[in-house]
C-alpha positions as CSV (number, residue, x, y, z in Angstrom):
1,X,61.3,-129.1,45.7
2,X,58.4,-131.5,44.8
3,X,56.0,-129.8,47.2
4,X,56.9,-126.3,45.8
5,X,56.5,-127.1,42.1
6,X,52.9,-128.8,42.9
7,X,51.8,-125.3,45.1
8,X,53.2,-123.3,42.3
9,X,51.4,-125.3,39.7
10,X,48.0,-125.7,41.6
11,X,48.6,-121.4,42.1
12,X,49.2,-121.2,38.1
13,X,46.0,-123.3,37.6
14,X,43.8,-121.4,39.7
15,X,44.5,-118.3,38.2
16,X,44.0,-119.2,34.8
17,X,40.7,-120.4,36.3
18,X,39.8,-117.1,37.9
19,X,41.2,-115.3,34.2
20,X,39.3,-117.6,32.2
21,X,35.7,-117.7,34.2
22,X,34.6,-114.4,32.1
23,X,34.7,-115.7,29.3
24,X,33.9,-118.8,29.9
25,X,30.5,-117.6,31.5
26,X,29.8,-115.7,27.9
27,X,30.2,-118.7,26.2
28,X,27.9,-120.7,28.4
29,X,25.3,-118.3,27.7
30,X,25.6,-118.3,24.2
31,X,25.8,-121.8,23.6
32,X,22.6,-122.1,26.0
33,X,20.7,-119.7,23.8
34,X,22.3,-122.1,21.2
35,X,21.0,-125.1,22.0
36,X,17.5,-123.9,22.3
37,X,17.8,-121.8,19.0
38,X,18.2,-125.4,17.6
39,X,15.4,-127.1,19.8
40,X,13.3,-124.3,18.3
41,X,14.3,-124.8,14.8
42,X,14.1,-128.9,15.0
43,X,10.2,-128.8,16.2
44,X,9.3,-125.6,13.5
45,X,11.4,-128.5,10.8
46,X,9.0,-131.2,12.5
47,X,5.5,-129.4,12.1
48,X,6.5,-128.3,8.6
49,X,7.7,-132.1,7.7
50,X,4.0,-132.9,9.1
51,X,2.0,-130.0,7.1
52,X,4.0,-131.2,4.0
53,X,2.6,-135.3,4.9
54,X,-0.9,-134.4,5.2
55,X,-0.9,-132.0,1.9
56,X,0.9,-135.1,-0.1
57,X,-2.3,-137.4,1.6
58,X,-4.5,-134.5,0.8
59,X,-3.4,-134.7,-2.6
60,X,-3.8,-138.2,-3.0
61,X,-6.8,-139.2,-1.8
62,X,-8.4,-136.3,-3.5
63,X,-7.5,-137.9,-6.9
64,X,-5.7,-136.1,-9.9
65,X,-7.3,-134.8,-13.4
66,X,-9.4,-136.4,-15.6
67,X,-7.6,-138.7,-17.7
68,X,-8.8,-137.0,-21.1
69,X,-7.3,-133.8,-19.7
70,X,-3.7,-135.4,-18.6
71,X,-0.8,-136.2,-21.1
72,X,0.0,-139.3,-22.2
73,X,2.9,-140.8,-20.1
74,X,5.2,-143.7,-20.3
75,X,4.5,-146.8,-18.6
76,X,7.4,-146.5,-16.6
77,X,6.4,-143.1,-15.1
78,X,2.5,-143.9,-15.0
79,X,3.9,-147.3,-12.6
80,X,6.6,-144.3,-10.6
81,X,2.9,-142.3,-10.6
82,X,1.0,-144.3,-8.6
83,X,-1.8,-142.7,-6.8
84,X,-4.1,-144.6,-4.5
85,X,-7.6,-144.4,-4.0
86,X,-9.8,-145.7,-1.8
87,X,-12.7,-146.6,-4.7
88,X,-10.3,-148.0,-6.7
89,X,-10.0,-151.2,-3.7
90,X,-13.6,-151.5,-3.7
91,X,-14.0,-151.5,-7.6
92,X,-11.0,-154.3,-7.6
93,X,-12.5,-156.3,-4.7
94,X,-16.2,-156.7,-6.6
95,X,-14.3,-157.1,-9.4
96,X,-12.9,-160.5,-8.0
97,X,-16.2,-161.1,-6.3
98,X,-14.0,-161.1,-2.9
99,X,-14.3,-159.9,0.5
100,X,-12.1,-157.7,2.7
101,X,-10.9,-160.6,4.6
102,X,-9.6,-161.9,1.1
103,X,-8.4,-159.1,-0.4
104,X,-6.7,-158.3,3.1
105,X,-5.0,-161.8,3.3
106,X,-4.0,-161.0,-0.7
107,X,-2.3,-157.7,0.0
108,X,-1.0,-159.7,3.6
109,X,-2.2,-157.0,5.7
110,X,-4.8,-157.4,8.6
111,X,-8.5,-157.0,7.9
112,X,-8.9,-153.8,9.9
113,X,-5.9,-152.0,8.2
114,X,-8.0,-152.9,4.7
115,X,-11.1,-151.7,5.7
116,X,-9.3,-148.5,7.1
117,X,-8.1,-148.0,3.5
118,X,-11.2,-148.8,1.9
119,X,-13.1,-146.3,3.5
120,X,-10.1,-143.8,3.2
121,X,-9.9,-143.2,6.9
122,X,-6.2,-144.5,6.5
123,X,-3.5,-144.4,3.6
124,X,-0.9,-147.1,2.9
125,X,2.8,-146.6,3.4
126,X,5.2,-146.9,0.3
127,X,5.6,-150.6,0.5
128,X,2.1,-151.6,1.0
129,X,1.3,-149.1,-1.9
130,X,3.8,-151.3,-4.2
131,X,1.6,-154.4,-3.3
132,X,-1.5,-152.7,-4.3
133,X,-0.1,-151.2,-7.4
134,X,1.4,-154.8,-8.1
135,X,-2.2,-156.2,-7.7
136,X,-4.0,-153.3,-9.8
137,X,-1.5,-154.3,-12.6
138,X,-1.6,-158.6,-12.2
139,X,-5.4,-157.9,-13.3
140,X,-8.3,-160.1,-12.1
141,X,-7.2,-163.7,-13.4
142,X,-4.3,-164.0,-11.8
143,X,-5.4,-161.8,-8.9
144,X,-8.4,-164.4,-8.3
145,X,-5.8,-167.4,-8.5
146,X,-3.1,-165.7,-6.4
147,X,-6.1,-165.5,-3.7
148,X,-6.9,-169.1,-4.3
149,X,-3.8,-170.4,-3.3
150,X,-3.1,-171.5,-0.1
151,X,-0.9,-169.0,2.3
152,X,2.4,-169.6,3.2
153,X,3.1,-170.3,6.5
């Protein structure tokens, strides 16, 4: 009885197989055309995600108003509103009277990534923008004394 419920059940199973193949093909298809629906839409989302980077760096480096024409604006939100520029390190840095290697080893980044900045061929990510900011707002003294002392090994 064993051997006639297995060839009975192996019968029943290759049935629903040969049932089911129609539609299984259709959905095959579809969830191919699916898939690269979705590839499609994941690179347009990538090369818009990019346009939208270089018009925020656009943005920045090309500066804002002049101040006379922008409204006045909390501390708070003028620190949340930081925008770099690239003259605003080199006024700082003969401000201190120091060179890139100084300024570099102050904002603990290499010398090549400071030049890069300094000549705007490069923009600083969020958390090397905070260090910047920070050292815009310590103000020469303490800048000139933070560089003075030794570096932390």
């Amino acid at each position: 009885m064993n051997t006639f419920s297995n060839a009975f059940r192996a019968e029943v199973v290759r049935m629903a197989r040969k049932e089911l193949k129609p539609e299984l093909q259709g959905m095959r298809k579809a969830i191919t055309g699916h898939r690269s629906e979705i590839a499609a839409l994941k690179r347009e989302v990538k090369s818009l995600t990019s346009q939208l980077k270089s018009a925020q760096r656009q943005t920045k480096v090309g500066g804002g108003a002049a101040p006379s024409d922008q409204p006045r604006v909390s501390k708070r939100a003028a620190r949340e509103e930081f925008v770099f520029a690239p003259e605003m390190l080199a006024q700082m840095r003969n401000a201190l009277g120091a060179t890139q290697l100084q300024m570099a080893a102050l904002l603990a980044v290499s010398p090549l990534t400071y030049s890069r900045w300094e000549k705007g061929q490069a923009q600083p990510r969020t958390k090397q923008l905070a260090k910047i900011e920070e050292l815009v707002n310590m103000g020469p003294a303490k800048a000139e004394k933070k560089m003075r002392q030794p570096a932390k090994a």
